[in-house]
C-alpha positions in Angstrom: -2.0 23.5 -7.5 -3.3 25.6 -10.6 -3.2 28.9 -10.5 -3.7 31.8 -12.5 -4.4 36.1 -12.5 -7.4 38.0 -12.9 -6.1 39.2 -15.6 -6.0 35.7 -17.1 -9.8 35.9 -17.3 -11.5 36.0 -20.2 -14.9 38.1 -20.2 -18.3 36.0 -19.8 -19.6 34.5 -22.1 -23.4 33.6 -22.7 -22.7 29.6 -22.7 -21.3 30.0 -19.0 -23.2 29.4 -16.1 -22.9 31.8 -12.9 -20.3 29.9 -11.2 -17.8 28.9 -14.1 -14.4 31.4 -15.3 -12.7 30.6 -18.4 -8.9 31.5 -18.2 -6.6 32.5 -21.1 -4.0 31.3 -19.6 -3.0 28.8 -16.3 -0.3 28.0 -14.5 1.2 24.2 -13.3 1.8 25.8 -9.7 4.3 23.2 -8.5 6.6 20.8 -10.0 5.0 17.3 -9.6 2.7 15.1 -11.1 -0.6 16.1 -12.9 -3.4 14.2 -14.2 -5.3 14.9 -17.1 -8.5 12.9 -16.8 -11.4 11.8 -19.3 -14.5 12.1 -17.5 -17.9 10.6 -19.6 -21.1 12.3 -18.8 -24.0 12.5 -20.0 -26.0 15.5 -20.8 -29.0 16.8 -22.2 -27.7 17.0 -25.5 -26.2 13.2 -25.4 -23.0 12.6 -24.7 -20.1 14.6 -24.2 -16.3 13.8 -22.6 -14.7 16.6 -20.1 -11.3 16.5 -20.0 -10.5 18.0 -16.2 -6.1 18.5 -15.1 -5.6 17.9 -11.2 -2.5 17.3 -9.4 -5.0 15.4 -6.3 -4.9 11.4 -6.9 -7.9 11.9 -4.3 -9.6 13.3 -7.3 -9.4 10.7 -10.0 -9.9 7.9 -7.2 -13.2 9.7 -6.2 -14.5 10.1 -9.7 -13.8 6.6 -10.0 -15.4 5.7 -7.3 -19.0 7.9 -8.2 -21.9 6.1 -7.9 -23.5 8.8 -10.0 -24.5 6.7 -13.1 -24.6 9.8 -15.6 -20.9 10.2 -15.1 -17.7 7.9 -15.8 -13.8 8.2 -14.9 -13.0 6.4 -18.6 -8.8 7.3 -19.0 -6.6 9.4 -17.4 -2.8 10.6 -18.9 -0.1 11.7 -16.6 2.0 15.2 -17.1 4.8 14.5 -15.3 8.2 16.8 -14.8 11.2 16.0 -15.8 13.0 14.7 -12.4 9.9 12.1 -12.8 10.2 11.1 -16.3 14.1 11.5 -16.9 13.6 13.2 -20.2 14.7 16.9 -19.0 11.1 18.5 -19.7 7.6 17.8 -18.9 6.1 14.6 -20.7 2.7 13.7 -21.1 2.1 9.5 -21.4 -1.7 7.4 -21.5 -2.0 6.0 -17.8 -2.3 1.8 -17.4 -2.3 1.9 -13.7 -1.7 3.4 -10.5 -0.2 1.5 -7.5 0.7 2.9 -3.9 1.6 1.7 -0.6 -0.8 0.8 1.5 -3.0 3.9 3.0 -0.1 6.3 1.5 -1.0 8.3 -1.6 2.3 9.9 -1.5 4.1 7.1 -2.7 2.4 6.3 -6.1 3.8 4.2 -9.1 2.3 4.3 -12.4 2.4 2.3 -15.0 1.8 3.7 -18.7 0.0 2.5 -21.4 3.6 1.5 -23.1 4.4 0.1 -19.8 6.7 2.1 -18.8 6.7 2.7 -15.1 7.9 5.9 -12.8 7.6 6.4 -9.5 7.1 9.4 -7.3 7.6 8.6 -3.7 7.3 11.5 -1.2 8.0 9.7 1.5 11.6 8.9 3.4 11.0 4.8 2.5 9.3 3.8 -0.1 7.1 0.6 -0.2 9.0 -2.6 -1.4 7.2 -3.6 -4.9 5.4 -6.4 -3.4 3.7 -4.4 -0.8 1.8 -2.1 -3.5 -1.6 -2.1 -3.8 -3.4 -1.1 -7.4 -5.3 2.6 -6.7 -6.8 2.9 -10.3 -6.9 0.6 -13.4 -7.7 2.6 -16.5 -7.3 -0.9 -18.4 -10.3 -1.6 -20.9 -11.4 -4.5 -18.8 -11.2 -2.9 -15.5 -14.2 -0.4 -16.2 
């Protein structure tokens, strides 16, 4: 859902290990929502918040759900285009909440940290509010 070139690729670097790249450059592959989320971990050196972009919902839900102490899913914003958002270009907004219909990740409705809410439904019929279940809570409290 992100993709980029070889060419893209910067040359190694000594603080890499084996199995990471480092891109100049990288592109948002298909027009719908992303999530840019704050991960917590700690390290050997204390410490330290990852910020990790993913277009998968299955991705922020798992993090949230890791039992691995040493790491946390702590916010999350959402990128979203502009046949989301209404503004006519991508917009970037501090997540609240994410609700979806039952079992169906491809109809999710977020709320924002200003409250506004968007939708982006995939599906031919969307759930009727009252049938939406809460996904993630990125509220202070919830964690």
């Amino acid at each position: 859902m992100i993709r980029t070139f070889l060419s893209a690729e910067l040359p190694e670097s000594g603080w890499l290990s084996a199995d990471e790249r480092v891109w100049s450059w990288a592109e948002l592959y298909i027009n719908a929502p992303f999530f840019l989320l704050e991960i917590l971990e700690d390290t050997a050196d204390g410490p330290m918040t990852r910020d990790v972009i993913t277009a998968d919902i299955r991705e922020a839900i798992r993090l949230r759900e890791d039992a691995d102490p040493s790491r946390e899913l702590v916010g999350a914003y959402l990128l979203t285009p502009a046949y989301i958002n209404g503004s006519g270009s991508r917009q970037l907004d501090r997540l609240a909440q994410i609700w979806s219909a039952p079992g169906n990740l491809n109809d999710l409705v977020f709320i924002l940290a200003n409250l506004r809410t968007m939708r982006h439904c995939l599906t031919d019929a969307p759930a009727r509010a009252e049938d939406l279940e809460l996904v993630l809570d990125f509220e202070p409290a919830a964690r």
